[in-house]
VMD Tcl script that draws the C-alpha trace (Angstrom):
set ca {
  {41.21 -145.34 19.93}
  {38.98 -144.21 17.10}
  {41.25 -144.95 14.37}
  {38.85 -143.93 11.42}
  {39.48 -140.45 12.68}
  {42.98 -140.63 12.76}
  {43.32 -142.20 9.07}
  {40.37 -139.19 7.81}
  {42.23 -136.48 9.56}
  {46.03 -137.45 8.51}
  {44.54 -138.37 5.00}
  {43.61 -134.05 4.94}
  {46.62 -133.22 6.28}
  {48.65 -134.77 3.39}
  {46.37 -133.87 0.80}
  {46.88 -129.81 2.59}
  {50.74 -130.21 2.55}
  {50.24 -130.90 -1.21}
  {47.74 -128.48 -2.30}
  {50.59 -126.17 -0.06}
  {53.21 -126.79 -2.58}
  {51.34 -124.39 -4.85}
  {54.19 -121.38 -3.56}
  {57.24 -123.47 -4.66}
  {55.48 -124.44 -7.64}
  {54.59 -120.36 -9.09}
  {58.01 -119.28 -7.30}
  {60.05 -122.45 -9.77}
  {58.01 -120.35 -12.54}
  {58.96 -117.09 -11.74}
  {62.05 -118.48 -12.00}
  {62.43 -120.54 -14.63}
  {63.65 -123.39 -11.97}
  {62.51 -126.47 -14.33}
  {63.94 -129.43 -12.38}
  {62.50 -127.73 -9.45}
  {59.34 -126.84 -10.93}
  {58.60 -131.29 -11.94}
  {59.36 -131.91 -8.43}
  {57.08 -130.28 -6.66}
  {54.26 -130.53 -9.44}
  {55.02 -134.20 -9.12}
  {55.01 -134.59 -5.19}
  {51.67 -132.14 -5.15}
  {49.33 -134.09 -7.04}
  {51.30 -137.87 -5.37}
  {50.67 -136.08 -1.76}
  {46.82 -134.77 -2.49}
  {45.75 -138.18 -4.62}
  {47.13 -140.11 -1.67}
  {45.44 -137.70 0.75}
  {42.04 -137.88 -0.96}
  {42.41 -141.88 -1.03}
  {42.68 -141.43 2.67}
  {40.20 -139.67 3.54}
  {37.54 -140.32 0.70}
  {35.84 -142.75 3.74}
  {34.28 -140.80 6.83}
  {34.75 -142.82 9.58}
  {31.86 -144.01 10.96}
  {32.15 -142.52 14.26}
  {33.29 -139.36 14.30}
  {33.80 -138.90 18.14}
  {36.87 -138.26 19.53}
  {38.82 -137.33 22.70}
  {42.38 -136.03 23.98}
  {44.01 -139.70 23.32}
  {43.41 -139.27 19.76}
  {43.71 -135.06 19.21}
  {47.45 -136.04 20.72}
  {48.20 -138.73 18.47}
  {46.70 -136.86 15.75}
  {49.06 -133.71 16.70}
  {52.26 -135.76 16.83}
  {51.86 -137.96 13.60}
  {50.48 -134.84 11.55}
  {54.13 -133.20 12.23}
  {56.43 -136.37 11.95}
  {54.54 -136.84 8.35}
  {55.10 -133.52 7.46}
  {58.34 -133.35 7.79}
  {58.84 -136.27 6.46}
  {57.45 -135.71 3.28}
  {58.55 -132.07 3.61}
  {61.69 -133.31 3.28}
  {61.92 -135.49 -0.12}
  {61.92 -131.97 -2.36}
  {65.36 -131.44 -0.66}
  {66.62 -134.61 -1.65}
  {65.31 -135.00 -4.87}
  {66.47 -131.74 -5.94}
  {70.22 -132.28 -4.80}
  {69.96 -129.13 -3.05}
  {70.32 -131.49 0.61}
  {70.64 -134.75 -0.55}
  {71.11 -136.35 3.01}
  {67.22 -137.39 4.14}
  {68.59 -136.92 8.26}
  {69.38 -133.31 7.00}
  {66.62 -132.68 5.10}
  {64.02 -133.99 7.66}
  {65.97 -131.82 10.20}
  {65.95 -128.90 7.86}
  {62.24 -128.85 7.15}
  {61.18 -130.47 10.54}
  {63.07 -126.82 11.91}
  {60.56 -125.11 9.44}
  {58.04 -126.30 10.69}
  {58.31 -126.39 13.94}
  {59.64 -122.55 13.62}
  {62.97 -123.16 14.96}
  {65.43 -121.96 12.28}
  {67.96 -124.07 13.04}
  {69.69 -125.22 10.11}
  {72.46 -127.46 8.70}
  {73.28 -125.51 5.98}
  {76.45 -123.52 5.89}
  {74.91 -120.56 3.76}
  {70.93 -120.85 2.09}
  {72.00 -119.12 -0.86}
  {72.86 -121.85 -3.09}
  {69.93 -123.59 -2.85}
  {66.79 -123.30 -5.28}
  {64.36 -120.14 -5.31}
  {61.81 -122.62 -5.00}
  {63.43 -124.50 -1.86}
  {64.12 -121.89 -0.20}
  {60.22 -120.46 -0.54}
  {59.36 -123.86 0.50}
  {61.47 -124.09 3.62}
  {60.60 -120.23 4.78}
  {56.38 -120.82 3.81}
  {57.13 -123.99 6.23}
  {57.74 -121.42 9.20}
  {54.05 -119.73 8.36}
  {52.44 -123.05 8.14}
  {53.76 -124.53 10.90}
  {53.28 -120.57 13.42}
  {49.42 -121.25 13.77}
  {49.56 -124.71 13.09}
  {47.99 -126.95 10.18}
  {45.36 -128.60 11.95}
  {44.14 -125.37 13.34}
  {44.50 -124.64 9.34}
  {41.91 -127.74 9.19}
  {39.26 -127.28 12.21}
  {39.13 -123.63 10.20}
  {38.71 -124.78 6.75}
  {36.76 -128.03 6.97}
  {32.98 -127.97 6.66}
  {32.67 -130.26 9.90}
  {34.17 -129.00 13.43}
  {32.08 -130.29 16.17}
  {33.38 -129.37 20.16}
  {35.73 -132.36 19.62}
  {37.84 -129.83 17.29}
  {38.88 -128.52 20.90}
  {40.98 -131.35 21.45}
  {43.08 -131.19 18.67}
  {43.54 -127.62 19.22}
  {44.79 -127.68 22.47}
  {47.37 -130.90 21.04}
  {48.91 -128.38 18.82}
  {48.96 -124.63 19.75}
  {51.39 -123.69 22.25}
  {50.81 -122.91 26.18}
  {49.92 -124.32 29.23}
  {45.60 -124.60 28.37}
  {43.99 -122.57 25.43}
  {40.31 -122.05 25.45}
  {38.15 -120.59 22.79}
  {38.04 -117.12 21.63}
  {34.09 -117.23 20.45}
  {31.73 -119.89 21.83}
  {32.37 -122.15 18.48}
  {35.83 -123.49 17.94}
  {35.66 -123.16 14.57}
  {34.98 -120.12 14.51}
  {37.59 -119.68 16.99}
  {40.17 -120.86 14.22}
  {38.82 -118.85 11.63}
  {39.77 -115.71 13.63}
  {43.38 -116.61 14.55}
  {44.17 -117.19 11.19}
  {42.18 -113.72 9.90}
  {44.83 -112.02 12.57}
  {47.64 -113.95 11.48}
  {47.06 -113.32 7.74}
  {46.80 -109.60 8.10}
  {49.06 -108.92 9.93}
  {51.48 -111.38 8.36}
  {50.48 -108.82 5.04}
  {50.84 -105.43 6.76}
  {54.69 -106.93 7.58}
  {55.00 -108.14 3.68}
  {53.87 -104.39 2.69}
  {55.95 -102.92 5.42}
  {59.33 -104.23 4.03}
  {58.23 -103.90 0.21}
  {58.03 -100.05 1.47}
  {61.25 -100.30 3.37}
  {62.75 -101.28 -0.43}
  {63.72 -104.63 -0.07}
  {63.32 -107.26 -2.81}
  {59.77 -109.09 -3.20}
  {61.37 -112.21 -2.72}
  {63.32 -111.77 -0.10}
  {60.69 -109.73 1.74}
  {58.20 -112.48 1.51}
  {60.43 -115.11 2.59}
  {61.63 -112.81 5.69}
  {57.87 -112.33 6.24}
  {57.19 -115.92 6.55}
  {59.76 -116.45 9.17}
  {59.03 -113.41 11.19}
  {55.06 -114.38 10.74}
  {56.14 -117.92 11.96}
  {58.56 -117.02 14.22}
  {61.19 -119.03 12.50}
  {63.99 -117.51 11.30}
  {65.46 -119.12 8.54}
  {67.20 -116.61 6.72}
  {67.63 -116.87 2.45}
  {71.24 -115.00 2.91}
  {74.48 -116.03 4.57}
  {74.54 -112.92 7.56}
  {70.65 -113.76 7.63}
  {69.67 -109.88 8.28}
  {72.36 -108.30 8.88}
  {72.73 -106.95 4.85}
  {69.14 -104.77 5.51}
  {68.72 -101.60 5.91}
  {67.95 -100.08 9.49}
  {64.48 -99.41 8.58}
  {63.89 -103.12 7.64}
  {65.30 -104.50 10.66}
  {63.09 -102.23 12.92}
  {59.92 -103.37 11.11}
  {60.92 -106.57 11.64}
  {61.88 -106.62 15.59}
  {58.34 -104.61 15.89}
  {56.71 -107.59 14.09}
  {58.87 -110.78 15.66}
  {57.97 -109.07 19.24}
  {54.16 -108.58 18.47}
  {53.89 -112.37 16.48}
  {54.94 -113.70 20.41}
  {52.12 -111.71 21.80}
  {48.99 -113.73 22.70}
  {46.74 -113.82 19.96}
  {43.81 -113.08 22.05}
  {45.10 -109.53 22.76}
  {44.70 -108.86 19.18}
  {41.11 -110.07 19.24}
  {40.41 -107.74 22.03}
  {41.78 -105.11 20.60}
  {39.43 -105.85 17.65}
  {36.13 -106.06 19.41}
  {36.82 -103.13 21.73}
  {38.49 -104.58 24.71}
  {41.42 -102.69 24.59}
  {41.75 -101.81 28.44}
  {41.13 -105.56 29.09}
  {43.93 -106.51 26.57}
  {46.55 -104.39 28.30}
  {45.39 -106.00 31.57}
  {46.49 -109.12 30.64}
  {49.51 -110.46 32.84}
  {51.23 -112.45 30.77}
  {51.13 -109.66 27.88}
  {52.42 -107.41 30.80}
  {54.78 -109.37 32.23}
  {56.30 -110.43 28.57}
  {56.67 -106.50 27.71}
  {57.96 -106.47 31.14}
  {60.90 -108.70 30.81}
  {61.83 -107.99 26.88}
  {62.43 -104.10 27.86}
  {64.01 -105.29 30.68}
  {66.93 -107.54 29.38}
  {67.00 -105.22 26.32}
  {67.90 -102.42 28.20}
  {70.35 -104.51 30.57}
  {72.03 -106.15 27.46}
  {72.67 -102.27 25.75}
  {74.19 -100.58 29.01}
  {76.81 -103.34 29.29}
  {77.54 -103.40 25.66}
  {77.63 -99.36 25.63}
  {79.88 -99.59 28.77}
  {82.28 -101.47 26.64}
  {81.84 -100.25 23.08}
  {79.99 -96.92 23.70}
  {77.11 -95.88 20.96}
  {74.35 -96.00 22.81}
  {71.53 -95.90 19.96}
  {73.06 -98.23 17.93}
  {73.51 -100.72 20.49}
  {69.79 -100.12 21.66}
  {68.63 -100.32 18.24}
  {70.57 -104.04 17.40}
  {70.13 -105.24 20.87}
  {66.16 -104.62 20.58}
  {66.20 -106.81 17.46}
  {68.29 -109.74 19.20}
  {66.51 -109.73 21.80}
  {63.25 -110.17 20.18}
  {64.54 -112.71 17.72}
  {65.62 -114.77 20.74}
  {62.38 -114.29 23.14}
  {60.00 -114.80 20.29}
  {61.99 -117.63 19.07}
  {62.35 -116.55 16.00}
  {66.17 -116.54 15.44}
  {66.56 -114.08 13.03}
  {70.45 -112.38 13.66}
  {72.35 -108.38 12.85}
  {74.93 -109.79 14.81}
  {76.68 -112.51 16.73}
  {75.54 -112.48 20.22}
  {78.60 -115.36 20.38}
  {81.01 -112.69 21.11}
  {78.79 -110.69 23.37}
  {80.43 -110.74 27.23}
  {79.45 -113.42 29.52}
  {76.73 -111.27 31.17}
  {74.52 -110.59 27.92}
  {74.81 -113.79 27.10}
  {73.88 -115.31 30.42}
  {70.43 -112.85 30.01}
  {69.86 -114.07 26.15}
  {69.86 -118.04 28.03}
  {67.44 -116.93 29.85}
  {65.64 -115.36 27.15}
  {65.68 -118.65 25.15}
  {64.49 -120.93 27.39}
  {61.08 -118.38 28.69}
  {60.13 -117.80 24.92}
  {56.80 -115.76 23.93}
  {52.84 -116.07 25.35}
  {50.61 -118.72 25.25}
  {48.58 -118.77 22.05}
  {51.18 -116.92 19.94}
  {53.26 -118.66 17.26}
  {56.37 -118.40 19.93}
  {58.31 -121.27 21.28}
  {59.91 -121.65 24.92}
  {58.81 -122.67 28.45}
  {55.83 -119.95 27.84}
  {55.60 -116.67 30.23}
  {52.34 -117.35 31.42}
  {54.10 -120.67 33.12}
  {56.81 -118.57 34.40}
  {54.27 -116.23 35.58}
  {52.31 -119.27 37.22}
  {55.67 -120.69 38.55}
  {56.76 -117.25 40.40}
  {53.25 -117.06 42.47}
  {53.54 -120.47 42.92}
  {56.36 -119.81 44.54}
  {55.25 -116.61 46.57}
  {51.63 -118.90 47.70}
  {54.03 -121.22 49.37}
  {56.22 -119.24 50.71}
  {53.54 -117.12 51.92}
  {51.75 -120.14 53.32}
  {54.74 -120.90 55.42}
  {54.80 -117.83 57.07}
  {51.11 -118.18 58.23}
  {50.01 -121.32 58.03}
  {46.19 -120.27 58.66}
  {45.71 -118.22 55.72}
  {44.62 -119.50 52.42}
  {45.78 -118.08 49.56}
  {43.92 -118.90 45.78}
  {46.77 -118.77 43.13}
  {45.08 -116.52 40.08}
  {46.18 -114.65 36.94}
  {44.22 -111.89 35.46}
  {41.65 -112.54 37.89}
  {40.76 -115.49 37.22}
  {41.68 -118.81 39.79}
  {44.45 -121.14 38.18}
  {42.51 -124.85 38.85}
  {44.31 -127.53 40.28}
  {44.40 -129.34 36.47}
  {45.88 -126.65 35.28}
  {48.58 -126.17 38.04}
  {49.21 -130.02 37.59}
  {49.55 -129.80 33.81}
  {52.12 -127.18 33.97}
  {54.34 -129.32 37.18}
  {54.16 -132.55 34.55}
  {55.45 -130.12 31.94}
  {58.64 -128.97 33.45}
  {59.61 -132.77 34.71}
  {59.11 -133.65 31.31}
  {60.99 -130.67 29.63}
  {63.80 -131.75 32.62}
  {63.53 -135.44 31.53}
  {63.84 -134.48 27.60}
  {66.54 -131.93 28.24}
  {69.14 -134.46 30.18}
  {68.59 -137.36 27.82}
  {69.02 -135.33 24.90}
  {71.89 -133.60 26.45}
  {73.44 -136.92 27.40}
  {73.15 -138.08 23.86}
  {73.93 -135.29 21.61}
  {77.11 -135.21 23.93}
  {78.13 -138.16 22.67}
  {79.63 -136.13 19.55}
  {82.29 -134.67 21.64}
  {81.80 -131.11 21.05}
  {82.38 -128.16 23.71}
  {80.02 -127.99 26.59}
  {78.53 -124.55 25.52}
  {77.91 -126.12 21.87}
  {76.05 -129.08 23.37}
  {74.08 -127.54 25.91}
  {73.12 -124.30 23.72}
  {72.04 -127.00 20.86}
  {69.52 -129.01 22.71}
  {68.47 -125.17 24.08}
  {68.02 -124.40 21.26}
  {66.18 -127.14 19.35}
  {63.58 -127.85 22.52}
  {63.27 -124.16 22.77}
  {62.40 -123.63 18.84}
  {64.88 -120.81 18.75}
  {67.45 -121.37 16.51}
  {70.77 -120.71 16.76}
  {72.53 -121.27 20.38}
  {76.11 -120.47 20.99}
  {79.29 -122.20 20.20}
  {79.62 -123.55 16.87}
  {75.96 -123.25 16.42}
  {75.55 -120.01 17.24}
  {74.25 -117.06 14.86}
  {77.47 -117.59 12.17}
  {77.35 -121.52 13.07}
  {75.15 -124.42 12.06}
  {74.05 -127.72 12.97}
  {75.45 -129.57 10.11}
  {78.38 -131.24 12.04}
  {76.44 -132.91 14.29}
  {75.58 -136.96 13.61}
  {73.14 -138.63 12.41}
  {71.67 -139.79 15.89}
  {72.43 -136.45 17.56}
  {70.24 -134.63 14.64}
  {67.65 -137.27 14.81}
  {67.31 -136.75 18.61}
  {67.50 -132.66 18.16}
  {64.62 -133.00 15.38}
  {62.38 -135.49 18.29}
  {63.36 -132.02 20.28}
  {61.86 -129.70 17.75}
  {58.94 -131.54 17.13}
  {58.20 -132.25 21.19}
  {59.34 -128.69 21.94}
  {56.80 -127.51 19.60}
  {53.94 -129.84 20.44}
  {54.29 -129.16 24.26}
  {56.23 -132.49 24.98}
  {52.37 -134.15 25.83}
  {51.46 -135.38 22.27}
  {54.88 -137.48 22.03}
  {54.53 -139.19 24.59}
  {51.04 -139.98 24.32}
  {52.12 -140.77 20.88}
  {54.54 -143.76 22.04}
  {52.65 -145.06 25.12}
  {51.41 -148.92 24.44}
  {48.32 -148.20 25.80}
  {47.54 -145.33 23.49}
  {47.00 -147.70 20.89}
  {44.00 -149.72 22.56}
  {40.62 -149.61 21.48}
  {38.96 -149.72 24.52}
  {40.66 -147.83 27.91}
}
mol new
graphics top color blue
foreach p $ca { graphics top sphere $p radius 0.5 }
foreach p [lrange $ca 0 end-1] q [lrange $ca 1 end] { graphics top cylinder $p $q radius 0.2 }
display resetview
């Protein structure tokens, strides 16, 4: 374990989380939020002096592997959020650390889940905070790092794999900086043409930025009670356009850029992702216009839903809660497949349901005649044996994490569809679930060890489970092996 590394790498990551509270900071002066405004100037120039102390040394060696890009993944989000957290409790606005952790851990990790009845009485300047946590944490801050720092050998790959989302990532140009540098061109402009888009659309600067950092994210927290509900039409199409193309692979974009565009559209998991959104959108409207009739309207709020809850983004017009059992049997399964790899969505990933289902068909197929040999592939290209093995450990552990958390959470006694739709939901980096934390509900009931163990969810969910436990295995911690 090359633990120079690890201290020189956190130490940035720090001193970036407090050069970050720069938007709080103008937004408490906008304001004229004073107590805010001494918090956050306080904890910004504590977090970056103890970040530059940190990393002030290069470490000697500056090699490293997987072992240490996962532990570096896993601490960099368990220290942000923890010192994402202390604003909220120094401010009074959540004055429980649990609740704040959870709160800004959920920002972070671009869940949206929340333990706040209603946002609204909380600080401008908090509730900037806790929505620009959704845009930091979409493309993830050490991707933020490989990009900005001068150095960013081929080790860089490591870490980038530990944090961005999806069963393997490669690079998009031969350098991985580079590589980093161009995800977060994409995801600044078009996080901008979305800001523009709802400025346009005539709703407030504020809240349109805010709403753009979640959709950007694909968080969710909303700064209002109904979270978008109170919108006009217009805003809340711009916004289920945005939510469905920020779970796109990011490498379509890039494609489309450089010319590609026939090979972007060829891309199966893009495909297959358009494929099942229209799909369960258009399944979810006919059985809520067999029962309530307005066919448009239903179309036009389903489609948002819908891409709220694939993209993981959790954004709500209305309370899917008292949907009938069928559409809300199809938004389960919406929660737990999520976006692409490589976007800023959460859930199991398409492309692993994609890799599952011909999985499935190879063996099958393979049964019927035995002789035949049959390569697994996806868009042409042969899915390797490490690949197919990475995605197998996945689900056992996303089985493993779900029961245990399931088992524990239950603990609290609440309904079954609560429980269940809760550790969904936090794994999944959705948001809200159904129950009492559904769209209208939040997590705030819940105890202590049941939020701790739903924030371990966010966090793993959005780390791909691996970097956790590599994170907590004795060995990890050796020098040599």
């Amino acid at each position: 374990m090359n633990y120079g590394i690890i201290r020189y790498i956190i130490g940035k990551v720090i001193e970036i989380e407090g050069a970050f509270f720069v938007i709080p900071v103008l937004t408490a002066l906008v304001y004229h939020e004073w107590s805010g405004l001494g918090v956050y100037v306080l904890l910004a120039c504590l977090y970056m002096f103890a970040g530059f102390i940190m990393s002030s040394k290069e470490p000697e060696k500056k090699e490293f592997y997987a072992r240490e890009g996962y532990v570096l993944a896993a601490l960099a989000w368990i220290i942000m959020s923890i010192l994402g957290a202390i604003p909220f409790v120094i401010t009074g606005d959540i004055p429980s650390m649990a609740d704040a952790v959870f709160e800004i851990a959920s920002g972070f990790t671009t869940t949206g889940a929340s333990i706040l009845a209603s946002p609204e009485p909380l600080l401008k300047c908090n509730l900037m905070w806790r929505s620009f946590s959704h845009w930091i944490g979409g493309m993830g801050v050490l991707v933020f790092l490989i990009a900005i720092l001068p150095s960013g050998g081929g080790e860089s790959i490591y870490i980038m794999r530990a944090e961005s989302t999806g069963p393997s990532v490669g690079k998009i140009v031969p350098r991985i900086k580079q590589t980093s540098k161009i995800l977060y061109e994409i995801y600044t402009a078009l996080t901008f043409i979305l800001f523009v888009l709802l400025v346009l659309g005539r709703m407030p600067v504020f809240d349109a930025i805010c709403l753009t950092f979640g959709a950007a994210g694909t968080g969710g927290f909303g700064i209002l009670a109904d979270s978008v509900a109170s919108y006009n039409t217009y805003c809340q199409v711009v916004i289920t356009i945005f939510m469905l193309l920020f779970g796109v692979n990011f490498t379509f974009f890039y494609m489309l850029l450089i010319g590609k565009a026939r090979d972007a559209f060829r891309m199966e998991e893009v495909r297959g992702y358009l494929a099942i959104y229209c799909a369960i959108t258009l399944l979810i409207t006919l059985n809520l216009w067999a029962q309530n009739g307005h066919f448009m309207h239903q179309l036009q709020q389903v489609s948002f839903q819908t891409s709220s809850v694939m993209t993981t983004t959790g954004y709500s017009t209305q309370d899917f809660n008292a949907w009938p059992q069928f559409s809300k049997i199809l938004m389960g399964l919406l929660m737990a497949i999520g976006g692409c790899t490589g976007s800023t969505g959460g859930g199991i990933k398409v492309s692993r349901i994609l890799v599952y289902v011909k999985g499935i068909i190879k063996e099958i197929s393979e049964q019927v005649h035995p002789r035949r040999v049959k390569v697994l592939r996806v868009d042409g290209k042969r899915v390797d044996d490490s690949i197919l093995r990475a995605i197998y450990i996945y689900l056992a552990l996303y089985t493993l994490i779900f029961v245990i958390s399931l088992v524990i959470v239950g603990i609290d006694g609440y309904d079954w569809e609560t429980t269940f739709s809760a550790v969904l939901a936090t794994i999944n980096n959705i948001g809200p679930g159904f129950g009492l934390v559904g769209p209208t509900g939040n997590f705030g009931m819940f105890s202590v060890m049941s939020k701790l163990v739903l924030t371990f969810d966010m966090i793993a969910g959005r780390l791909e489970l691996i970097p956790l436990f590599v994170l907590l295995m004795p060995d990890t911690w050796k020098k040599n092996g």
